[in-house]
VEXDREN-2710 file (C-alpha; in Angstrom, 1 decimal):
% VEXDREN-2710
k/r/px/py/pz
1/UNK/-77.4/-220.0/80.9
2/UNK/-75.1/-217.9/78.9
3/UNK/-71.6/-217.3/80.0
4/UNK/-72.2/-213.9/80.7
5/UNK/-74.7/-214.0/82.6
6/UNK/-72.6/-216.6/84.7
7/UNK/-69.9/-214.4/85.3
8/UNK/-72.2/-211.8/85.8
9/UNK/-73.7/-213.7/88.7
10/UNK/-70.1/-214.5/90.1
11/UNK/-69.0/-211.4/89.7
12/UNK/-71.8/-210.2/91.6
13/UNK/-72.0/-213.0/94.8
14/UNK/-67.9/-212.7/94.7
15/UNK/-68.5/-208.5/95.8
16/UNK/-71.4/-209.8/98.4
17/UNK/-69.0/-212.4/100.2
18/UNK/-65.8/-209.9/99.9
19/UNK/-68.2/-207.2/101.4
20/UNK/-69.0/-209.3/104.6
21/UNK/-65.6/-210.9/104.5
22/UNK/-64.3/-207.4/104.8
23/UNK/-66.6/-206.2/107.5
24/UNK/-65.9/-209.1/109.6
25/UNK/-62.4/-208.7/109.7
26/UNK/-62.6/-204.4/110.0
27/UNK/-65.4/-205.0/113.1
28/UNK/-64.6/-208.4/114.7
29/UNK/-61.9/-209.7/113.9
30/UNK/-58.0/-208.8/115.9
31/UNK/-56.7/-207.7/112.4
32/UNK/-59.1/-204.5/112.6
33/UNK/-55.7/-202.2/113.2
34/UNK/-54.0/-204.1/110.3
35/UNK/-57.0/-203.8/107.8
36/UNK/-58.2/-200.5/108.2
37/UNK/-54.2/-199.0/107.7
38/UNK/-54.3/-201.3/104.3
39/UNK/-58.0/-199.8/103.3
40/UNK/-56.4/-196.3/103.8
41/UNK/-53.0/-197.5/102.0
42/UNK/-54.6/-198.7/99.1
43/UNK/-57.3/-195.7/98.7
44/UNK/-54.7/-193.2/99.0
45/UNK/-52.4/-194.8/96.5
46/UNK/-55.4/-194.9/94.0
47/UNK/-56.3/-191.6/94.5
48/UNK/-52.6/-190.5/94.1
49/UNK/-52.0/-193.0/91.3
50/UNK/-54.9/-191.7/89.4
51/UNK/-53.9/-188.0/89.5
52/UNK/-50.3/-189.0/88.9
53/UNK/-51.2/-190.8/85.3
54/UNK/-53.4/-187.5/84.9
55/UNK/-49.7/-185.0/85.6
56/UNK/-48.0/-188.2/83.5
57/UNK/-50.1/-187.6/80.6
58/UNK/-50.4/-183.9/80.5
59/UNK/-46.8/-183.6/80.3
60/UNK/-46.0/-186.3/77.7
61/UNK/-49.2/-185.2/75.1
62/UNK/-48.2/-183.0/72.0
63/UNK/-50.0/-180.3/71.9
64/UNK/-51.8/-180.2/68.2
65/UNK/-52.5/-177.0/66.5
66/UNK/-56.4/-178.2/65.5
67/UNK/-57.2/-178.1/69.4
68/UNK/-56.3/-174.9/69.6
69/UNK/-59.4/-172.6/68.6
70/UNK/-58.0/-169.2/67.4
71/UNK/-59.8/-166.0/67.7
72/UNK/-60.3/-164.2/64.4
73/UNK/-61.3/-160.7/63.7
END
């Protein structure tokens, strides 16, 4: 087997287990409270991190003239 397909096939039982590894401790576990304000934690801060790199970007990129389409008469 190549080793793509191996890590492909890791990668893929790795998400499976982490799935039900996550729903146990979210339905039936006594962390529930403690998991589900860390789910929310890290969501937000992607979301928020995302956009921020967007504003981060936007500010710091020089504008270039050839992106700029002009209207001629």
């Amino acid at each position: 087997m190549s080793r793509r397909r191996t890590s492909g096939i890791t990668i893929f039982v790795l998400c499976i287990v982490g799935f039900f590894l996550y729903a146990y401790l979210l339905m039936l576990s006594e962390w529930s409270p403690i998991v589900l304000q860390l789910s929310v934690l890290m969501i937000t801060g992607g979301v928020l991190g995302v956009i921020s790199w967007i504003g981060y970007t936007m500010a710091t990129t020089k504008s270039s003239t050839s992106s700029i389409t002009e209207d001629k008469p």
